[in-house]
N, C-alpha and C positions, 0 to 999 in steps of 0.2 A: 504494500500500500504506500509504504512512506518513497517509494521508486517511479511509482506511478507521480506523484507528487512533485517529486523533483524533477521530472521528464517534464511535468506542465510546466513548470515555474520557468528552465531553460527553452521550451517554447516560448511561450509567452517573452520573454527578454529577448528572444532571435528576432521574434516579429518587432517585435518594438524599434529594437536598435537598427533593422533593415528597414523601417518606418522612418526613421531619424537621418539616416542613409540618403533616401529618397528626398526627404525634405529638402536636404542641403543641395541636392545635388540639384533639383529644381530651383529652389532658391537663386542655385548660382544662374540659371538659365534665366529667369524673372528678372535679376538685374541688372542681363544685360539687352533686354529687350526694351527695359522702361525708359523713355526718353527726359520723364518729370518727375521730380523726387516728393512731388505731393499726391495723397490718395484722396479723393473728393469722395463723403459718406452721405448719403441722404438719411436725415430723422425723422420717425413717423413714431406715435404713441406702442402699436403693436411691435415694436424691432426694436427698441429702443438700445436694450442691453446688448445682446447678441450682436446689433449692428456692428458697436462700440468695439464690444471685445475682439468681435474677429476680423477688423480692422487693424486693429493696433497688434492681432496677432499677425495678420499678414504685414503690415509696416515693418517688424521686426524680422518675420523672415526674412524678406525682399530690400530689406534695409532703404528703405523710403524715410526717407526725413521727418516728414509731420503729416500728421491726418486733418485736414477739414473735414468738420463733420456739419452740414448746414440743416441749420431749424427749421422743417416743412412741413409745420403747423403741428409745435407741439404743445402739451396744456404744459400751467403753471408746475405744477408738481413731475411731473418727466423732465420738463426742462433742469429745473433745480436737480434731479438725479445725473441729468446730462452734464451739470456746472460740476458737482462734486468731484466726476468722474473724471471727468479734463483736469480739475484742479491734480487729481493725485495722478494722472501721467503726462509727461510730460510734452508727450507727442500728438497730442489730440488739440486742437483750437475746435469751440462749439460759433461758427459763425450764423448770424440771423439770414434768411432770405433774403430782407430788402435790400439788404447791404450788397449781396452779391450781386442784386437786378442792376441798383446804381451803380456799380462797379462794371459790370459788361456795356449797360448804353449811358 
């Protein structure tokens, strides 16, 4: 039993670190594709979190600079979750819409 065990355990760590493997190695392929070191996020109430996180997890693979994450109509209390979340990392800016409209015309 305790065989069977330990067979899973070094499974489970092969796939993993062949998982890690693959990251990196796509990683290196995404940085050399990307011609802009910023990730533009859309925020909507339903994606709020998820959006965030796996933004800033792909920013880190792909070694992208900073995340905009722009406000696209979110309430009072997401937002303030969206402020917190920017505050503790440091690659995230949460920018308003109307800002980016006046900024394109």
């Amino acid at each position: 039993m305790s065989e069977m065990i330990i067979n899973i355990i070094i499974v489970a760590l092969a796939v993993y670190g062949l998982t890690c493997i693959i990251r990196w190695i796509w990683s290196r392929v995404i940085k050399k594709g990307i011609s802009q070191n910023i990730l533009v996020v859309p925020l909507y109430d339903d994606n709020l979190e998820f959006s965030l996180r796996d933004a800033v997890t792909l920013a880190k693979t792909a070694e992208i600079e900073s995340v905009a994450a722009i406000d696209c109509g979110l309430s009072a209390e997401s937002k303030q979750m969206a402020l917190i979340f920017a505050n503790s990392e440091p690659l995230v800016k949460i920018i308003d819409s109307s800002e980016v409209v006046k900024n394109i015309f």
